[in-house]
Structures are given as structure tokens and as C-alpha cells.
N, C-alpha and C positions, 0 to 999 in steps of 0.2 A: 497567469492561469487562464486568462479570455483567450487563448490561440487554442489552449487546448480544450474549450467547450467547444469552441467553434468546429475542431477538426471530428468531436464527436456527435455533438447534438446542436442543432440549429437553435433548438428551445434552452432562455433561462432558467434552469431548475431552481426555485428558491430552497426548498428542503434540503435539498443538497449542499449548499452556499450554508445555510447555517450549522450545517454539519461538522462541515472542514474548517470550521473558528474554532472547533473544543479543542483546550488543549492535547487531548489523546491524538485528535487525528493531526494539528499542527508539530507534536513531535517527529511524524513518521517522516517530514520536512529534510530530517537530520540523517536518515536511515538511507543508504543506494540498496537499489535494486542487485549491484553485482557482487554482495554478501564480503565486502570488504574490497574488492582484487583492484580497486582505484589506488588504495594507497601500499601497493609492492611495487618492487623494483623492476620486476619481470617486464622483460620488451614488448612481452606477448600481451598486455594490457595497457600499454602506454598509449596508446589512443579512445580509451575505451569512453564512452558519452557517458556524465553524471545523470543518470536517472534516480528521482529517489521514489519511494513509499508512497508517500504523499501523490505523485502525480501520477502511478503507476495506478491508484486506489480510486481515485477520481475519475481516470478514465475506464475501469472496469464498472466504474457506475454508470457511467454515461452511454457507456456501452450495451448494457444491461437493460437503462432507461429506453434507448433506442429501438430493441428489439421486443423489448418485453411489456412497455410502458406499466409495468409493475410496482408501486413505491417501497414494500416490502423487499422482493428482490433486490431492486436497485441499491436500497441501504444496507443490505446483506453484501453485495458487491463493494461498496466502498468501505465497510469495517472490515473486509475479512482476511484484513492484513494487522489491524490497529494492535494484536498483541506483538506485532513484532520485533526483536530485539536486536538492538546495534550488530552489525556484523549477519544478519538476518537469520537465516537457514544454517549457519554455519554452524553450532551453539548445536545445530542436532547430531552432528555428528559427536559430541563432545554428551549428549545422552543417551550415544547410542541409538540415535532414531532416523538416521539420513534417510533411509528406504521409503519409510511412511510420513518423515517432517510432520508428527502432531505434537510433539512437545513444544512448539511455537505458540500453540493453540492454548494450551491450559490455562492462561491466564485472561482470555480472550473475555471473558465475562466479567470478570473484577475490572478489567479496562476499561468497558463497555458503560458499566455499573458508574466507574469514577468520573468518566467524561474526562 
């Protein structure tokens, strides 16, 4: 994960670093970013790079950090994935919400809440 503080932020965030040990946010570890399509058979994704949650979420914080030097925002930037579930965004279409993706979100506070 030091390659990619470095390519966002020059500065150690410690708030940040004790953020990403709670178990919520070490799930998102487990979770890609491309809402399943690593594990098809499909040609059209056979090279595709494992990004997951976890690193996707870090670096919107740092991101965040970088421009805004805000501690609020930045922690707002790295949860504002932490409700998300295996297969990601996929699951809204299955609630009928692909257009808006907020049924990802409803749980977003009981996550938050549990650590």
C-alpha cells in the first residue's frame, strides 16, 4: 500500500492508516472494482487488472487529502464505498436501481456504526 500513498500524497496520513485496519474497511480488500467481470470467460476481460475497493477507497482519500486538506472530507472519501457488496454495483440492477446505484448505500451507516 506505500506505492500507492506515495503516487497520491507525499505526507503519512496517520488517520487514515488507522482507518483502513477496521475490519469494514479491510473487507473491501476482497471486493474488485470491475463488479465481478475478472471471474467470466469472456475474451473481452481476460486481461483486465485486479483493482479492488480497498485500494480504490484509499486513494480517493488521498486524493481528496491532497486537494482539500480537509480531515472530514477525506474520511467521507475513503468510507464512501465501505457499504459495498461482493459483485459491487451489480446487485442494483437486481433492485432495480442501476440508473441511480443508491441501494449500495443503505447500509452504509450500520457499516460505519460496526467498524
Amino acid at each position: 500500500m506505500n506505492n500507492l500513498w506515495k503516487i497520491y500524497e507525499k505526507e503519512h496520513l496517520e488517520f487514515i492508516n488507522s482507518l483502513i485496519h477496521v475490519p469494514s474497511m479491510q473487507r473491501l480488500k476482497d471486493i474488485g472494482m470491475n463488479c465481478g467481470v475478472e471471474y467470466t470467460a469472456f475474451d473481452f476481460f481476460s486481461n483486465i487488472v485486479p483493482y479492488s475497493r480497498y485500494q480504490h477507497s484509499i486513494g480517493v482519500a488521498l486524493i481528496v487529502y491532497h486537494f482539500t486538506h480537509d480531515l472530514r472530507q477525506t474520511v467521507a472519501g475513503l468510507l464512501h464505498d465501505i457499504a459495498t457488496p461482493v459483485f459491487a454495483h451489480t446487485i442494483d440492477f437486481y433492485h432495480q436501481d442501476h440508473l441511480k446505484q443508491e441501494s449500495t448505500e443503505l447500509d452504509m451507516k450500520k457499516v460505519i456504526e460496526q467498524k
